[in-house]
C-alpha positions as CSV (number, residue, x, y, z in Angstrom):
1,X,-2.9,-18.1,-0.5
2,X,-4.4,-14.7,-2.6
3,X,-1.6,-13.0,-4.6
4,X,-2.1,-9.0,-5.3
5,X,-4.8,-8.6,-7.8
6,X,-4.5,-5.9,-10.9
7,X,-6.8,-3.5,-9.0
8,X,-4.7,-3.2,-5.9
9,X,-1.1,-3.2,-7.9
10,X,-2.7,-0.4,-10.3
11,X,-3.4,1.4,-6.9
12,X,-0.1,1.2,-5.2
13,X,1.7,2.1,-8.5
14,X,-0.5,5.5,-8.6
15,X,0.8,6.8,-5.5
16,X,4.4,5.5,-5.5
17,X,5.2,7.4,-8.7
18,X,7.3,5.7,-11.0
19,X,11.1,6.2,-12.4
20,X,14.1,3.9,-13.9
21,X,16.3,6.3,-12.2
22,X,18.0,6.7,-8.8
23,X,15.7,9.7,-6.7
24,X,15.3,11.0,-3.1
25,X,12.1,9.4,-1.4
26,X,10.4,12.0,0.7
27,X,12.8,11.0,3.8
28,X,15.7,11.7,1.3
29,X,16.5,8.2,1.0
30,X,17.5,6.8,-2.6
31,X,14.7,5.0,-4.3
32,X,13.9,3.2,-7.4
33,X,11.2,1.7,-10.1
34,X,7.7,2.4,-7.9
35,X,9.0,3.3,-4.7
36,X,11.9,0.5,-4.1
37,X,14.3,1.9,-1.4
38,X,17.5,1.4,-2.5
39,X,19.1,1.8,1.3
40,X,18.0,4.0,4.5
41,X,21.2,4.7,5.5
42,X,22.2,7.4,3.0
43,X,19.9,10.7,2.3
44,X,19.4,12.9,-0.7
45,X,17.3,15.9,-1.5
46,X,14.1,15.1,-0.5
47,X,11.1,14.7,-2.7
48,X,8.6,16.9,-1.9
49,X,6.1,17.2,-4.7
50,X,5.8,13.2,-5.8
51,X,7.3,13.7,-8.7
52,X,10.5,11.6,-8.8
53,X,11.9,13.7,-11.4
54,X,12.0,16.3,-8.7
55,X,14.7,14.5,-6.7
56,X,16.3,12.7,-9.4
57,X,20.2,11.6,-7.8
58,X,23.0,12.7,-10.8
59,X,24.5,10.1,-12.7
60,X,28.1,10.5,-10.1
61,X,26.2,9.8,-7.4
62,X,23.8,6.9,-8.8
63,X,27.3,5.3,-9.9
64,X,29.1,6.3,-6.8
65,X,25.8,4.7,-4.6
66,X,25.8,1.5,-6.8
67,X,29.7,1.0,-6.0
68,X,29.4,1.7,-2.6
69,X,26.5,-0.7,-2.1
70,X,27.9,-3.4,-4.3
71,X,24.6,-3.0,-6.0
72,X,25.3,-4.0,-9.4
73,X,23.2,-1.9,-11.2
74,X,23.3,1.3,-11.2
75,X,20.5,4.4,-12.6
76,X,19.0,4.2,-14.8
77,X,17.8,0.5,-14.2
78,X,15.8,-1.0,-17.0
79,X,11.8,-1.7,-17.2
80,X,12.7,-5.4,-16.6
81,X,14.3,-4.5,-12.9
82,X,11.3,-1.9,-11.9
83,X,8.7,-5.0,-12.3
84,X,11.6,-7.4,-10.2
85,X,11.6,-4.7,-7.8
86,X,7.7,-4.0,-7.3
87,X,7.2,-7.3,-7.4
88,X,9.3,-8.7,-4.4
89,X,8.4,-5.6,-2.4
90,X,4.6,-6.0,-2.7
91,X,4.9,-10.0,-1.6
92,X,6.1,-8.7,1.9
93,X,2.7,-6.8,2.2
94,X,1.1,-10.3,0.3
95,X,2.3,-11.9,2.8
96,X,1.4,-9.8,6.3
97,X,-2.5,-10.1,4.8
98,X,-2.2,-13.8,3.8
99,X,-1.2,-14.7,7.6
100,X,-4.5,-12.9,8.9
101,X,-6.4,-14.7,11.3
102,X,-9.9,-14.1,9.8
103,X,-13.0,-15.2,11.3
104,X,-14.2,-18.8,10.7
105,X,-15.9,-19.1,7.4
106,X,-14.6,-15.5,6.3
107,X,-13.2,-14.4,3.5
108,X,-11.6,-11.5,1.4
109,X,-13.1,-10.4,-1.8
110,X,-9.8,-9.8,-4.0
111,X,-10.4,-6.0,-3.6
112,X,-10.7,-6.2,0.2
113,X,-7.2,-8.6,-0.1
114,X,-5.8,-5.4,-2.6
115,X,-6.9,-2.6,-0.4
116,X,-5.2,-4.4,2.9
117,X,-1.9,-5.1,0.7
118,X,-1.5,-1.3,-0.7
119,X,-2.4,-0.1,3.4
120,X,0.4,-2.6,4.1
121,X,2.9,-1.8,1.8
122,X,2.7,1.9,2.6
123,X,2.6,1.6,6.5
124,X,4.9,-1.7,6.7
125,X,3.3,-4.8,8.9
126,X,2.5,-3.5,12.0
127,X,-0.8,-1.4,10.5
128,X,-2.7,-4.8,10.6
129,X,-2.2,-4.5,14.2
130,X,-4.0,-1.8,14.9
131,X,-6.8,-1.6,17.1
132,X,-8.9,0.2,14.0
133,X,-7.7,-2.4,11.8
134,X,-8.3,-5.5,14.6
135,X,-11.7,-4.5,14.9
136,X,-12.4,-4.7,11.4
137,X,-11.6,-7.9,10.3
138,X,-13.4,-9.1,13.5
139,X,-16.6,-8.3,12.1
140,X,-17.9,-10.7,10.1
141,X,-20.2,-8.6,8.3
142,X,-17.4,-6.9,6.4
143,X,-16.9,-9.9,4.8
144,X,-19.2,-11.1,1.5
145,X,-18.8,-14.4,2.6
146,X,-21.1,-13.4,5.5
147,X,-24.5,-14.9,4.5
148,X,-27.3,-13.3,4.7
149,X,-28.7,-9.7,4.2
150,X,-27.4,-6.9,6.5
151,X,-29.2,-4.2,8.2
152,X,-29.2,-0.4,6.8
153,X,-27.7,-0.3,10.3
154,X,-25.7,-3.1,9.7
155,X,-24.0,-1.3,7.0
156,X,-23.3,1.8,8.0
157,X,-21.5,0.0,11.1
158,X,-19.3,-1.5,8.0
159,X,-18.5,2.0,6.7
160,X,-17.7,2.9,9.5
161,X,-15.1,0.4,10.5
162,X,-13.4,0.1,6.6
163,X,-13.0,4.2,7.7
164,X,-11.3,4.0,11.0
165,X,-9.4,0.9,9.7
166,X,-7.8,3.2,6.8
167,X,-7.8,6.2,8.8
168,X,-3.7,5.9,9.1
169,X,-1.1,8.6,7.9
170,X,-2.9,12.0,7.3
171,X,-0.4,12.9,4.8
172,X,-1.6,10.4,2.9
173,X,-5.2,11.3,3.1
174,X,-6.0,10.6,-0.8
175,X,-4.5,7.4,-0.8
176,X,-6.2,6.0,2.6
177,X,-9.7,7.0,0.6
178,X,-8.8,5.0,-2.5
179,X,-8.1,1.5,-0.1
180,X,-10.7,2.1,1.5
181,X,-13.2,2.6,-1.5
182,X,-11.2,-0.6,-2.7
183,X,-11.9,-2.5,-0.1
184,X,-16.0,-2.1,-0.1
185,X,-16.2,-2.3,-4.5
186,X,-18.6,-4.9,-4.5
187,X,-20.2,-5.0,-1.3
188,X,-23.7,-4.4,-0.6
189,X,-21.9,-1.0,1.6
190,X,-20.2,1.4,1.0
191,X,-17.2,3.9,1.7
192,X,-18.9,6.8,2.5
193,X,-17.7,8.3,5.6
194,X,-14.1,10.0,4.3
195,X,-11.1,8.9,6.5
196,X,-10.3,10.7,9.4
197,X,-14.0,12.2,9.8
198,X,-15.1,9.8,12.6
């Protein structure tokens, strides 16, 4: 079973955005640490730059949320928390990619694994279901435990797929690029057709 390397952790950190204190996600919803959502059920001013320090919750309502959730904690949470937090969050995504039915005799390179995770833990579960992504992991040439030497054709029908595969969320369009560049470091191809373009 592969765990979430440093790569793919450093990645989902980037885009979550960071803060020991109780904020507004972009829904509204009160969030913590790298993106941890606190509850769905109750809605705040949204975050609409990324910047958690945008949507930051007042200290009466942090307290008044943490009481009325029975949290016990309450904003600002400490460093140790945040890493609890991301931590138990991300093994959800972990595990979605770790039941994969791969191809026999395939493989993820840890960056591939990384790059599936972050997709996962952004777009919940059901993103590895996707036709985009199905088709993808069914070729075993995407894989670098595929032997033997691919085709300059070969290759570019690799690109191709690790683009459609990532092409998911067009708000998120940055992000999607970054997996997907992730998931061919080290491959003999290469992420060159941008999400979205195919």
């Amino acid at each position: 079973m592969a765990n979430l390397g440093t790569g793919g952790a450093d990645l989902i950190k980037s885009h979550e955005g960071f803060s020991l204190k109780f904020y507004g996600d972009p829904y509204g919803y009160p969030t913590v640490g790298w993106g941890h959502l606190i509850t769905d059920t109750k809605t705040y001013t949204k975050n609409t730059t990324g910047n958690p320090n945008d949507s930051l919750l007042t200290q009466a309502q942090a307290n008044a949320l943490s009481s009325s959730l029975n949290l016990g904690y309450t904003s600002p949470i400490s460093q140790s928390q945040a890493n609890t937090f991301f931590t138990n969050d991300t093994a959800k995504a972990v595990t979605a990619v770790n039941k994969l039915v791969l191809p026999t005799g395939m493989s993820f390179t840890q960056s591939q694994f990384d790059a599936l995770v972050s997709l996962t833990f952004n777009g919940g579960p059901g993103v590895l279901t996707t036709p985009d992504v199905k088709n993808l992991l069914a070729y075993k040439l995407i894989y670098s435990s595929f032997q033997g030497p691919r085709s300059k054709e070969e290759n570019d029908n690799c690109s191709k797929l690790v683009s459609k595969a990532f092409s998911y969320d067009r708000n998120l369009q940055r992000r999607r690029n970054e997996e997907a560049t992730l998931f061919c470091k080290g491959m003999g191809y290469t992420h060159k057709y941008p999400v979205y373009t195919l």
